[in-house]
C-alpha positions as CSV (number, residue, x, y, z in Angstrom):
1,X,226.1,15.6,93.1
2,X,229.5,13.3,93.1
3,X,228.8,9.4,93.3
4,X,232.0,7.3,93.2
5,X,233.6,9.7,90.5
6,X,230.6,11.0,88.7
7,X,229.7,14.0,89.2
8,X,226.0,15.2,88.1
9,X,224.8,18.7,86.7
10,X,221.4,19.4,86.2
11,X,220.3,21.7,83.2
12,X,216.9,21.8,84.0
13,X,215.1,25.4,83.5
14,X,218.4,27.1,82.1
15,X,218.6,27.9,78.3
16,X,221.5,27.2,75.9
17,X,223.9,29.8,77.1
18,X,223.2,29.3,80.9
19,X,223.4,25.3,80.4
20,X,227.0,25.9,78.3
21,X,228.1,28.4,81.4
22,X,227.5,25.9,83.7
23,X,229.0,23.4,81.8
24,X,232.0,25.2,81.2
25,X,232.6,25.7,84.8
26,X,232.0,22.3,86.3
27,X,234.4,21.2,84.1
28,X,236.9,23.4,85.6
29,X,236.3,22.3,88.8
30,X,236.7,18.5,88.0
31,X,239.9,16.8,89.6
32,X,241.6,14.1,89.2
33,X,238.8,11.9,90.5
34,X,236.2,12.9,88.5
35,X,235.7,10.4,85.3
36,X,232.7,10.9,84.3
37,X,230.5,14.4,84.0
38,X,226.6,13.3,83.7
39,X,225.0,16.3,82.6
40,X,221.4,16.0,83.5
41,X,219.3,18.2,80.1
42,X,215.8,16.1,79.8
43,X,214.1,15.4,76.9
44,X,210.4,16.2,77.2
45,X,210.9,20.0,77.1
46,X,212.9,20.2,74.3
47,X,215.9,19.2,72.5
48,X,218.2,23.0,72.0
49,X,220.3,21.6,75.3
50,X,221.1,18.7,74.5
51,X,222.5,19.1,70.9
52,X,224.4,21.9,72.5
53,X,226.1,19.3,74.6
54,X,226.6,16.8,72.0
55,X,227.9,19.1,69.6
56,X,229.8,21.8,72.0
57,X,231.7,19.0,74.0
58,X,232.6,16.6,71.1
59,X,235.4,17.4,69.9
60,X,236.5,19.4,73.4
61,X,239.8,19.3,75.3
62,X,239.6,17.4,78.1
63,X,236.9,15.3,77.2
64,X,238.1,11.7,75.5
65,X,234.0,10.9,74.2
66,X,230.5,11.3,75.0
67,X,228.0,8.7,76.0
68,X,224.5,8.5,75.8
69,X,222.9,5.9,77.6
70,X,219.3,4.1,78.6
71,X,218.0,7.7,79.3
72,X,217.2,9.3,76.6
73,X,217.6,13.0,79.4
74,X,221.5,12.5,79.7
75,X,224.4,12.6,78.3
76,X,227.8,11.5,80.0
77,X,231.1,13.4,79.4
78,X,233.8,10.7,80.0
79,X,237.1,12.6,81.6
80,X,239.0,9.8,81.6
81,X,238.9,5.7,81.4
82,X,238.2,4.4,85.1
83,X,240.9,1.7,84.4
């Protein structure tokens, strides 16, 4: 799902290698408009996914910081500043 430059991936039901596949290529599909990837990993079921993503993406090219927000089932990749 895109809103206004996000775009959304949901993790649900994959495991850590699927989740990191699907990362991997979402994030090669992002253009220039897309600031902000909201990877969507829950936190009820588990917490294997979403270390993944805060470890994996860190440090990654591309990807100027993570944010983690209000919900405690996402974790924001920011792309690029908005401004």
């Amino acid at each position: 799902m895109t809103n206004h430059g996000i775009v959304e991936l949901d993790l649900h039901g994959m495991n850590v290698a699927q989740a990191k596949t699907a990362v991997d290529a979402r994030l090669k599909r992002c253009g220039k408009e897309v600031y902000r990837l909201r990877l969507i990993h829950g936190f009820h079921g588990g917490s294997a996914i979403r270390d993944m993503v805060r470890k994996e993406y860190r440090n990654r090219k591309g990807v100027l910081r993570i944010e983690i927000g209000l919900n405690e089932g996402e974790t924001d990749l920011v792309l690029r500043e908005l401004f």
